[in-house]
Biotite code that builds the C-alpha atoms (Angstrom):
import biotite.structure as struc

atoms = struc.array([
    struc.Atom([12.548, -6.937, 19.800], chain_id="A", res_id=1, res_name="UNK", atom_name="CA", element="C"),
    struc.Atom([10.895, -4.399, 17.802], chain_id="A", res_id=2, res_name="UNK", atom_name="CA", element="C"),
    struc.Atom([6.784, -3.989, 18.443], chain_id="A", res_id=3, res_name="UNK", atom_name="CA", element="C"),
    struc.Atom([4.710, -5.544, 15.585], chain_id="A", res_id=4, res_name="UNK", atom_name="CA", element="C"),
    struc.Atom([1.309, -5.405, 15.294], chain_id="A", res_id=5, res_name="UNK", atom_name="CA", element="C"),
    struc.Atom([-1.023, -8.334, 13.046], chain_id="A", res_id=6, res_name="UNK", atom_name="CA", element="C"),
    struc.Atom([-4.743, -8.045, 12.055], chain_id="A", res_id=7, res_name="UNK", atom_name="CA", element="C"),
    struc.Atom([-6.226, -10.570, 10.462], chain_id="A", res_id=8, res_name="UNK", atom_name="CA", element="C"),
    struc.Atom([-9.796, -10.860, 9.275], chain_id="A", res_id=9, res_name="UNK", atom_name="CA", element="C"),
    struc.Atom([-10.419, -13.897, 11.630], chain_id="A", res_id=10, res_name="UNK", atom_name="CA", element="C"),
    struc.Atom([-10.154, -12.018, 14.903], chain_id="A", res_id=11, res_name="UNK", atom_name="CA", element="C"),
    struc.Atom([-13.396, -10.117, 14.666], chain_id="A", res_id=12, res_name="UNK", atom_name="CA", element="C"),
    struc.Atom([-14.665, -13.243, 14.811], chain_id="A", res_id=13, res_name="UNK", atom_name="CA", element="C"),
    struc.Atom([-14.360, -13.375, 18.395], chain_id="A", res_id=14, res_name="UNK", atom_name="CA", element="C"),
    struc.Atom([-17.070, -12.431, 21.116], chain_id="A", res_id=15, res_name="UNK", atom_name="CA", element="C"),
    struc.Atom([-16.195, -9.454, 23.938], chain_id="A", res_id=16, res_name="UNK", atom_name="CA", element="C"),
    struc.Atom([-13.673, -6.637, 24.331], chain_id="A", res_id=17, res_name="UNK", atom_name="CA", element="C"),
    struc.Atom([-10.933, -8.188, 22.056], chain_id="A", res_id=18, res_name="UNK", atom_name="CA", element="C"),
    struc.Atom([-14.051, -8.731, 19.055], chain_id="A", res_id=19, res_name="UNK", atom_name="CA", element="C"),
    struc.Atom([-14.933, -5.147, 19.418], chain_id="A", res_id=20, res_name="UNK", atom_name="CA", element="C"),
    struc.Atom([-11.243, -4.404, 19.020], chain_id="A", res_id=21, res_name="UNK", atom_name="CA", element="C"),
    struc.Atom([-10.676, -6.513, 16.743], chain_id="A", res_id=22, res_name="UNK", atom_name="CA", element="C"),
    struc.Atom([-13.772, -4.960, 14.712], chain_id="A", res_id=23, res_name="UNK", atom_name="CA", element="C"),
    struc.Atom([-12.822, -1.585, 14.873], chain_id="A", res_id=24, res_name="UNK", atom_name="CA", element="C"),
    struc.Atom([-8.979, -2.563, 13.789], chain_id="A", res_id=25, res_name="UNK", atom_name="CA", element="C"),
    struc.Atom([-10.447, -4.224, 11.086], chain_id="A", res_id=26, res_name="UNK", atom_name="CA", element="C"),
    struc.Atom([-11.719, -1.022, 9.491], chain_id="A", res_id=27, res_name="UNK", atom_name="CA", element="C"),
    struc.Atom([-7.739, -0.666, 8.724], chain_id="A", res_id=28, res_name="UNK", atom_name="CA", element="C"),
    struc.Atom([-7.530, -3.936, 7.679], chain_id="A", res_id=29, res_name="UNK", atom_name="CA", element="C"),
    struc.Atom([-10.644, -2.859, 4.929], chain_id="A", res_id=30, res_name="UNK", atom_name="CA", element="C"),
    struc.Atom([-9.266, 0.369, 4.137], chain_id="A", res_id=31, res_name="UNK", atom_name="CA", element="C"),
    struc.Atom([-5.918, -1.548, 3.276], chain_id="A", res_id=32, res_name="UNK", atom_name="CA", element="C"),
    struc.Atom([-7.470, -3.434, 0.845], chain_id="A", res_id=33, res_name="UNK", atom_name="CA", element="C"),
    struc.Atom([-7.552, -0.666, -1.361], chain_id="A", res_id=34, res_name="UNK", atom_name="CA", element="C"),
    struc.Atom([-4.132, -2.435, -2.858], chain_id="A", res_id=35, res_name="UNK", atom_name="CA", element="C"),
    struc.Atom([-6.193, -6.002, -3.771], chain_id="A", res_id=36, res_name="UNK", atom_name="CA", element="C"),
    struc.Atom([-9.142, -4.243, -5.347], chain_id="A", res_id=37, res_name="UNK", atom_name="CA", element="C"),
    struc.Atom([-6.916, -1.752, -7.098], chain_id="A", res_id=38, res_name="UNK", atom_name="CA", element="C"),
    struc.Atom([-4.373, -3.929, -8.266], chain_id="A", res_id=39, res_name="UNK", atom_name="CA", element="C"),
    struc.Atom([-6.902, -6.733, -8.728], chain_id="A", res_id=40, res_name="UNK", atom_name="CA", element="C"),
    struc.Atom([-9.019, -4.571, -10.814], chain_id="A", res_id=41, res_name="UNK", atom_name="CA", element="C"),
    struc.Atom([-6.500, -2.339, -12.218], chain_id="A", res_id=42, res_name="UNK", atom_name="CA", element="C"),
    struc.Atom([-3.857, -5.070, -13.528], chain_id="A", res_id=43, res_name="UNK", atom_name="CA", element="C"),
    struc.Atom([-5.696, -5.743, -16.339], chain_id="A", res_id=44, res_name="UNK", atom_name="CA", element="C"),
    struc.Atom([-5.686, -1.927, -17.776], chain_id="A", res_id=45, res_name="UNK", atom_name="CA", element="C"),
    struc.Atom([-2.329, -0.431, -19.448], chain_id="A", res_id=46, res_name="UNK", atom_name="CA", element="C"),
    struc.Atom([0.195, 0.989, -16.887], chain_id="A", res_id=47, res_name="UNK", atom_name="CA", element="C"),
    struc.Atom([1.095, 4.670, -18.052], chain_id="A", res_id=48, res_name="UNK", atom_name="CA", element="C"),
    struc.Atom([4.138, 6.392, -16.722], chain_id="A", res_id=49, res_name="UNK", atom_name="CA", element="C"),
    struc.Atom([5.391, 9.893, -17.317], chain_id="A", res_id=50, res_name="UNK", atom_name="CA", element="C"),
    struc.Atom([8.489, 10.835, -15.764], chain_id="A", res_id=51, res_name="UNK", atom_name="CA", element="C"),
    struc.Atom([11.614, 13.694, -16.361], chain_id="A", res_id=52, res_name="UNK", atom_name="CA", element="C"),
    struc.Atom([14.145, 10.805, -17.677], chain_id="A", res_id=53, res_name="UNK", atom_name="CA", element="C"),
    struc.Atom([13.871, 7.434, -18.365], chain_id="A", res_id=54, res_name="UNK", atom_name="CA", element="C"),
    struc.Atom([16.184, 4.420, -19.209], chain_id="A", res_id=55, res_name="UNK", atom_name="CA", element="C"),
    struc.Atom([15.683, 1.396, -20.249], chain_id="A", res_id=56, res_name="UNK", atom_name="CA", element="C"),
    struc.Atom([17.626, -2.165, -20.305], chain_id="A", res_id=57, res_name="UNK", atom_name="CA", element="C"),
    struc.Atom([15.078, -4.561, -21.939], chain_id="A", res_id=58, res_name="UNK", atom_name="CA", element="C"),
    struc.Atom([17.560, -7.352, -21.681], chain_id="A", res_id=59, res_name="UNK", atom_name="CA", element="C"),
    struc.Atom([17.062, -7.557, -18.236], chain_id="A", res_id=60, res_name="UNK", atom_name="CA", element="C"),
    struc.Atom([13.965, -6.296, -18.370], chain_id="A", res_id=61, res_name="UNK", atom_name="CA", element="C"),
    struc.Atom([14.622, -3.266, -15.643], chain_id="A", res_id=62, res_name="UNK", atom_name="CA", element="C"),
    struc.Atom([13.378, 0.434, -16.728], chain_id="A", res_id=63, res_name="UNK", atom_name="CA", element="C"),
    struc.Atom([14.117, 3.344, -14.030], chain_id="A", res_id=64, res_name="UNK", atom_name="CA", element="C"),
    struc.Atom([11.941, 6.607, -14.397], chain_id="A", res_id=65, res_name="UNK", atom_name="CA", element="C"),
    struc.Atom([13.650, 9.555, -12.814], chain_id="A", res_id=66, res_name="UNK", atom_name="CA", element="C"),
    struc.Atom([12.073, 12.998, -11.896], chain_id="A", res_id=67, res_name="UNK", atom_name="CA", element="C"),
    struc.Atom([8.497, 14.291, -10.756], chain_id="A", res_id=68, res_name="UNK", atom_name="CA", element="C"),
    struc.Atom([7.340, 10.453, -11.667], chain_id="A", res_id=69, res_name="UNK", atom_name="CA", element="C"),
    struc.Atom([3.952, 9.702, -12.583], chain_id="A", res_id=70, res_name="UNK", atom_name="CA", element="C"),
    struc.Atom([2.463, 6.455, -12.765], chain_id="A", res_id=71, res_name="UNK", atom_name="CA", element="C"),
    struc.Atom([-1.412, 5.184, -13.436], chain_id="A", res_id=72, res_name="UNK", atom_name="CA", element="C"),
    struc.Atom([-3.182, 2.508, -13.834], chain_id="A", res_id=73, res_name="UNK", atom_name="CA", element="C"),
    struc.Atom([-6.987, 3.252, -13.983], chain_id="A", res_id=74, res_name="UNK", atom_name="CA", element="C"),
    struc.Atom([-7.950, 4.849, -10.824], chain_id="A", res_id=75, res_name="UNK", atom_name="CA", element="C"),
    struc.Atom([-4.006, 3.903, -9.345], chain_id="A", res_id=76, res_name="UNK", atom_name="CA", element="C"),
    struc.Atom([-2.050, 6.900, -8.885], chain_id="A", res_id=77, res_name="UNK", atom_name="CA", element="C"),
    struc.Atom([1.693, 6.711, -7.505], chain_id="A", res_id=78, res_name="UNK", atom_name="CA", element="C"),
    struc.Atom([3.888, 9.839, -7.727], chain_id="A", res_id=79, res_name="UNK", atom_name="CA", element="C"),
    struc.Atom([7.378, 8.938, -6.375], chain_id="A", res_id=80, res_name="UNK", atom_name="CA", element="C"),
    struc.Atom([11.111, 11.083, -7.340], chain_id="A", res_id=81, res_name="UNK", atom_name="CA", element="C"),
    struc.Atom([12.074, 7.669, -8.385], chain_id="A", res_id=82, res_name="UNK", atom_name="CA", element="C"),
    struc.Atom([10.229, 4.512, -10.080], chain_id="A", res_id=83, res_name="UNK", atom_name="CA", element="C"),
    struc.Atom([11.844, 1.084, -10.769], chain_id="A", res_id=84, res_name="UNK", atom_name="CA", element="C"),
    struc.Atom([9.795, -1.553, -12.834], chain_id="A", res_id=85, res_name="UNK", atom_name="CA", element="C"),
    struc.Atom([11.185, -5.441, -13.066], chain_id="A", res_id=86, res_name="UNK", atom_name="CA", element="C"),
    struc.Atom([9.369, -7.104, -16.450], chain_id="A", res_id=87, res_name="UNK", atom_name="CA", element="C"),
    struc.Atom([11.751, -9.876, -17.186], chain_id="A", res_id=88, res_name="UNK", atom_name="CA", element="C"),
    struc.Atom([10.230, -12.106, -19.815], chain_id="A", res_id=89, res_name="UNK", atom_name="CA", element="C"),
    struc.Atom([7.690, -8.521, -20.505], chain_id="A", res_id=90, res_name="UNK", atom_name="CA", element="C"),
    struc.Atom([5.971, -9.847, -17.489], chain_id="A", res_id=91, res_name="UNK", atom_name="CA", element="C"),
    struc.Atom([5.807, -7.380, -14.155], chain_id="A", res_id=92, res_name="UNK", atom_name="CA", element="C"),
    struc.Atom([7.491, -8.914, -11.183], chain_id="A", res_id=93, res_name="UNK", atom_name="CA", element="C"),
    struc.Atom([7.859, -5.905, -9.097], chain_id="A", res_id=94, res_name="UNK", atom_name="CA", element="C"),
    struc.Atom([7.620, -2.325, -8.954], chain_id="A", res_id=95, res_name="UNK", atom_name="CA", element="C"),
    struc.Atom([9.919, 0.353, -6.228], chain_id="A", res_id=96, res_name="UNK", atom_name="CA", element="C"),
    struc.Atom([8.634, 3.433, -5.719], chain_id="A", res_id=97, res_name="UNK", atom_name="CA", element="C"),
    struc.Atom([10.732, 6.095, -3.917], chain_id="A", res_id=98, res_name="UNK", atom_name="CA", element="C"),
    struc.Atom([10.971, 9.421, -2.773], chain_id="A", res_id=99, res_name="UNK", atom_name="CA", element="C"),
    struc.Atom([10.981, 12.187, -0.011], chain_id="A", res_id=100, res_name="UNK", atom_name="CA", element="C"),
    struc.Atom([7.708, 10.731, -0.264], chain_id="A", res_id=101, res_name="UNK", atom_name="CA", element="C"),
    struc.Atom([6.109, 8.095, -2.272], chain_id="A", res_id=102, res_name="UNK", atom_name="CA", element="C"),
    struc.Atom([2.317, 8.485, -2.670], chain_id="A", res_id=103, res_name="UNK", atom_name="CA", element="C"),
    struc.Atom([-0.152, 6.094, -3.942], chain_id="A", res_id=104, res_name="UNK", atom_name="CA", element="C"),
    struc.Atom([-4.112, 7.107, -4.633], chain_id="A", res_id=105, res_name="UNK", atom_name="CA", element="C"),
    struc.Atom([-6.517, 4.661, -5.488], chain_id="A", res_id=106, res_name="UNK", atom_name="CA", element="C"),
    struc.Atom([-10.458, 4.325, -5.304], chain_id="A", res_id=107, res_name="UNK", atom_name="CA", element="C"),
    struc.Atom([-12.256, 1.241, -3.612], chain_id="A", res_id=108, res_name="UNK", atom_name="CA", element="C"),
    struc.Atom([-14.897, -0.392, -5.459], chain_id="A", res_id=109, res_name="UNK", atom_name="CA", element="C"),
    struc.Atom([-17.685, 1.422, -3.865], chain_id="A", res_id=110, res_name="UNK", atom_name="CA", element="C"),
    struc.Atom([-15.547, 4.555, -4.779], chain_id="A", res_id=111, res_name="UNK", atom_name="CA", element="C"),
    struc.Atom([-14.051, 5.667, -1.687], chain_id="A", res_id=112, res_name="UNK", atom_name="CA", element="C"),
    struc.Atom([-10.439, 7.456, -1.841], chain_id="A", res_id=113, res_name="UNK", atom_name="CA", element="C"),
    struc.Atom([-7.528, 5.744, -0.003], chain_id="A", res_id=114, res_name="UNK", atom_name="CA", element="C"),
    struc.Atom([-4.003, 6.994, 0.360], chain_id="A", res_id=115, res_name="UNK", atom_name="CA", element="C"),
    struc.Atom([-0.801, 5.395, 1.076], chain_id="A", res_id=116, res_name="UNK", atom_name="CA", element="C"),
    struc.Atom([3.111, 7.289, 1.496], chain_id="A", res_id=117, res_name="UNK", atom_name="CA", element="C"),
    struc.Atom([6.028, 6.118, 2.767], chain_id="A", res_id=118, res_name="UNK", atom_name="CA", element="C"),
    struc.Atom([9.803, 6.612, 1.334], chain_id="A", res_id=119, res_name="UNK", atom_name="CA", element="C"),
    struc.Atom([9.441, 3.274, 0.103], chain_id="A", res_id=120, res_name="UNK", atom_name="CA", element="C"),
    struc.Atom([6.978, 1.108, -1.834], chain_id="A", res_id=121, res_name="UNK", atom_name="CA", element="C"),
    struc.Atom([7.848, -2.360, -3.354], chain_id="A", res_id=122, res_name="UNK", atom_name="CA", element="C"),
    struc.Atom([4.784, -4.548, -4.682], chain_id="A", res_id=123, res_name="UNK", atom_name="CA", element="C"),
    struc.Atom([5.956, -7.843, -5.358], chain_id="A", res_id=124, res_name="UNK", atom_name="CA", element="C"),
    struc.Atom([3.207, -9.251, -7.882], chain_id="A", res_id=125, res_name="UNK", atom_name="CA", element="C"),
    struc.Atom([4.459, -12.579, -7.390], chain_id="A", res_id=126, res_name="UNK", atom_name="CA", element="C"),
    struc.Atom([4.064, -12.852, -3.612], chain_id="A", res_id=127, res_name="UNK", atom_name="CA", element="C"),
    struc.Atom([0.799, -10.484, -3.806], chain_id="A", res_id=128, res_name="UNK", atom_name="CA", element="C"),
    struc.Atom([2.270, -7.993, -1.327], chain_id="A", res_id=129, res_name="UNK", atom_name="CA", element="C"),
    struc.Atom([2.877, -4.436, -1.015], chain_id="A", res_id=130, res_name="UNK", atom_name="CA", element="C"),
    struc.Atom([5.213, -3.557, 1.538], chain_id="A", res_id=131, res_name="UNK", atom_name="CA", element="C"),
    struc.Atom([5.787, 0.591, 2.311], chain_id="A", res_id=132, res_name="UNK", atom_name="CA", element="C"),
    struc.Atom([8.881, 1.295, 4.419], chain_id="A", res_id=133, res_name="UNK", atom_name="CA", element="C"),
    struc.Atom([10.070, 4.440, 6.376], chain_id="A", res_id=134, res_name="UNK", atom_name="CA", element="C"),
    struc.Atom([7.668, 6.889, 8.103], chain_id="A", res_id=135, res_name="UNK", atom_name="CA", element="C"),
    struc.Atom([4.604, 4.668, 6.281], chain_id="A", res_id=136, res_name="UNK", atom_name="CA", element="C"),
    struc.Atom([1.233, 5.591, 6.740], chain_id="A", res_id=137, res_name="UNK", atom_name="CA", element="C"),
    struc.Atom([-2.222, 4.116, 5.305], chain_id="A", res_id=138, res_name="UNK", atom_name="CA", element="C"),
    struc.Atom([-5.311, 6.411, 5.361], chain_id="A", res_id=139, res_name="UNK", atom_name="CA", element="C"),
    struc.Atom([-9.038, 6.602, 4.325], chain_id="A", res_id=140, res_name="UNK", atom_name="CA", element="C"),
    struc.Atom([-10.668, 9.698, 4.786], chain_id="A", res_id=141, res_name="UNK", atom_name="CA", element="C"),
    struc.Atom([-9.612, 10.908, 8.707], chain_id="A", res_id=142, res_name="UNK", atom_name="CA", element="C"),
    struc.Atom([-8.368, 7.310, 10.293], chain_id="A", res_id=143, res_name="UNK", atom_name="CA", element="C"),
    struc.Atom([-5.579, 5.863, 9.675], chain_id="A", res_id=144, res_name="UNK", atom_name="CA", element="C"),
    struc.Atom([-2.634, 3.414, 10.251], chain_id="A", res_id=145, res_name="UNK", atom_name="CA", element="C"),
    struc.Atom([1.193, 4.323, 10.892], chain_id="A", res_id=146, res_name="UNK", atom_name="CA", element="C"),
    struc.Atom([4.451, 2.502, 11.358], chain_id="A", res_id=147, res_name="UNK", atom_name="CA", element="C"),
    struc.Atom([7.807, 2.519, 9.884], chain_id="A", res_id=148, res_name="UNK", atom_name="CA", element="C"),
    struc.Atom([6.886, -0.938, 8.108], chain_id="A", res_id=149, res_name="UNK", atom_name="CA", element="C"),
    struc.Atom([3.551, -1.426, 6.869], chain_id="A", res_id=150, res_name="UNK", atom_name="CA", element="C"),
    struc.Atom([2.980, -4.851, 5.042], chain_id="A", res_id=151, res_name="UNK", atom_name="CA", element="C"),
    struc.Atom([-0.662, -5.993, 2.835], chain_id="A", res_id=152, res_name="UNK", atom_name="CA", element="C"),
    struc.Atom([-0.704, -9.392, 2.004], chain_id="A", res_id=153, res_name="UNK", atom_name="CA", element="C"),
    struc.Atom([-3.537, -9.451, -0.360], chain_id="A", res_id=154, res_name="UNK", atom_name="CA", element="C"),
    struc.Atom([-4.383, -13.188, -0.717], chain_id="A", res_id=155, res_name="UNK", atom_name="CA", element="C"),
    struc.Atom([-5.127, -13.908, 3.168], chain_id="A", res_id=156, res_name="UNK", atom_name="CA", element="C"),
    struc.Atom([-5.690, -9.963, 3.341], chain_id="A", res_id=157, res_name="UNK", atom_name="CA", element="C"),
    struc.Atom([-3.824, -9.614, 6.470], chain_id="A", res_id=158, res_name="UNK", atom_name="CA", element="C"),
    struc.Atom([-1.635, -6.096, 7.402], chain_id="A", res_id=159, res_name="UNK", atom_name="CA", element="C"),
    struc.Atom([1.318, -6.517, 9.437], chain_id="A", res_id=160, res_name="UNK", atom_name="CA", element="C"),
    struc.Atom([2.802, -3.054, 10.904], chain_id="A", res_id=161, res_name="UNK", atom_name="CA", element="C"),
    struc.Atom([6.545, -2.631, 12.351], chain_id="A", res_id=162, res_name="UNK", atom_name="CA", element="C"),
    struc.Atom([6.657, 0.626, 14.632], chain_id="A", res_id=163, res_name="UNK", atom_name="CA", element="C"),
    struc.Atom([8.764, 3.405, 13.956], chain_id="A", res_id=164, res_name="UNK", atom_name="CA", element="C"),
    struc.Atom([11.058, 6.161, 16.306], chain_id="A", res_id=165, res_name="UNK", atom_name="CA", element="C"),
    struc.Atom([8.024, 6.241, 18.514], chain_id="A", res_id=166, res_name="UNK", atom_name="CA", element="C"),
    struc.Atom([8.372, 2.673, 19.415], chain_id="A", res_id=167, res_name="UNK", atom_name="CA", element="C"),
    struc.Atom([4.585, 2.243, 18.457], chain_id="A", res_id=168, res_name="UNK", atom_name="CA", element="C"),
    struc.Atom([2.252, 1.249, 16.099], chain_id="A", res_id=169, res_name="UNK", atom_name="CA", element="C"),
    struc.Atom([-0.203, 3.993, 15.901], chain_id="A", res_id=170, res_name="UNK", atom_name="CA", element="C"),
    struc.Atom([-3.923, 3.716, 14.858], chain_id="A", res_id=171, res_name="UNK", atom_name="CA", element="C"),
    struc.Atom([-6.285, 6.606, 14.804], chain_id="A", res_id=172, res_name="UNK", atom_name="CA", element="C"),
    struc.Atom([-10.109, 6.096, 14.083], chain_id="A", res_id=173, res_name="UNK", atom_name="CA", element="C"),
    struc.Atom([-11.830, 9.245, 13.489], chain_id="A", res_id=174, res_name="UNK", atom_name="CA", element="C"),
    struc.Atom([-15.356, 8.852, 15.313], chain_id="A", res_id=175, res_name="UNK", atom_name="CA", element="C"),
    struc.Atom([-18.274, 9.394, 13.170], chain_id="A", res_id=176, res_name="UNK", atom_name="CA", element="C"),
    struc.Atom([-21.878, 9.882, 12.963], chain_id="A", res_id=177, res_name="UNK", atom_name="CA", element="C"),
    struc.Atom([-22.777, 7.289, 10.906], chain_id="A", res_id=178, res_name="UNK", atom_name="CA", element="C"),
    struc.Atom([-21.239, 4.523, 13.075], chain_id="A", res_id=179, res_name="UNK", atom_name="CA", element="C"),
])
């Protein structure tokens, strides 16, 4: 059975050890909503993509961008070697991102940076999820979150992480002053 680690919101509601825990795991879980506000605020602006090639199939309503890709969306950054975008019916369903590695960039709404990379990224706009696979890693500033499967479900804003070669989940939180 592979090692999976859940954080939910809900736990640092909890008194002792496992609510301090809890607390400071939750700073991941905060810095992982960079994909609701983003997305959340971002949806409603026009997606630009710039790319090396590009092809098209509006019948299906599949475009794949090929090449030093280049998406944004507001303040939503994702460079990837390859991008695939879904829009049957001109509506987005989902977007793949891929690469040696896949980078997202977005600001939070009180304008701090947070990064995402893996070789993977799907969001599924339907389900409200972003899920990164292989070598995947969250980070805001000097902590953050690794696994070979990270998954953000934005509606109960939970992050569920798989754990990679190491066999581990790994978390680092970067002390700081102001804590």
């Amino acid at each position: 059975m592979t090692p999976t680690a859940r954080i939910s919101p809900d736990r640092t509601r909890r008194g002792g050890a496992t609510g301090r825990l809890a607390a400071i795991a939750l700073t991941f879980v905060l810095g992982a909503v960079w994909i609701h506000a983003a997305l959340a605020a971002e949806r409603d602006q026009p997606i630009r993509i710039q790319s090396d090639t590009a092809t098209l199939d509006d019948q299906r309503g599949i475009s794949v961008y090929r090449g030093n890709v280049v998406l944004t969306q507001g303040e939503l950054v994702i460079h990837s070697d390859t991008l695939t975008v879904y829009t049957p019916g001109r509506a987005l369903t989902r977007m793949e991102a891929e690469g040696d590695l896949a980078t997202l960039r977005t600001l939070t709404e009180d304008g701090r940076e947070i990064h995402a990379e893996s070789l993977h990224m799907d969001y599924l706009a339907e389900e409200r999820r972003v899920v990164l696979t292989g070598r995947a890693r969250v980070w805001q500033e000097e902590d953050e979150f690794r696994g070979e499967r990270i998954v953000y479900h934005m509606d109960d804003e939970t992050l569920d992480a798989v754990a990679g070669e190491a066999g581990r989940v790994e978390v680092i939180i970067t002390p700081r002053e102001d804590r």
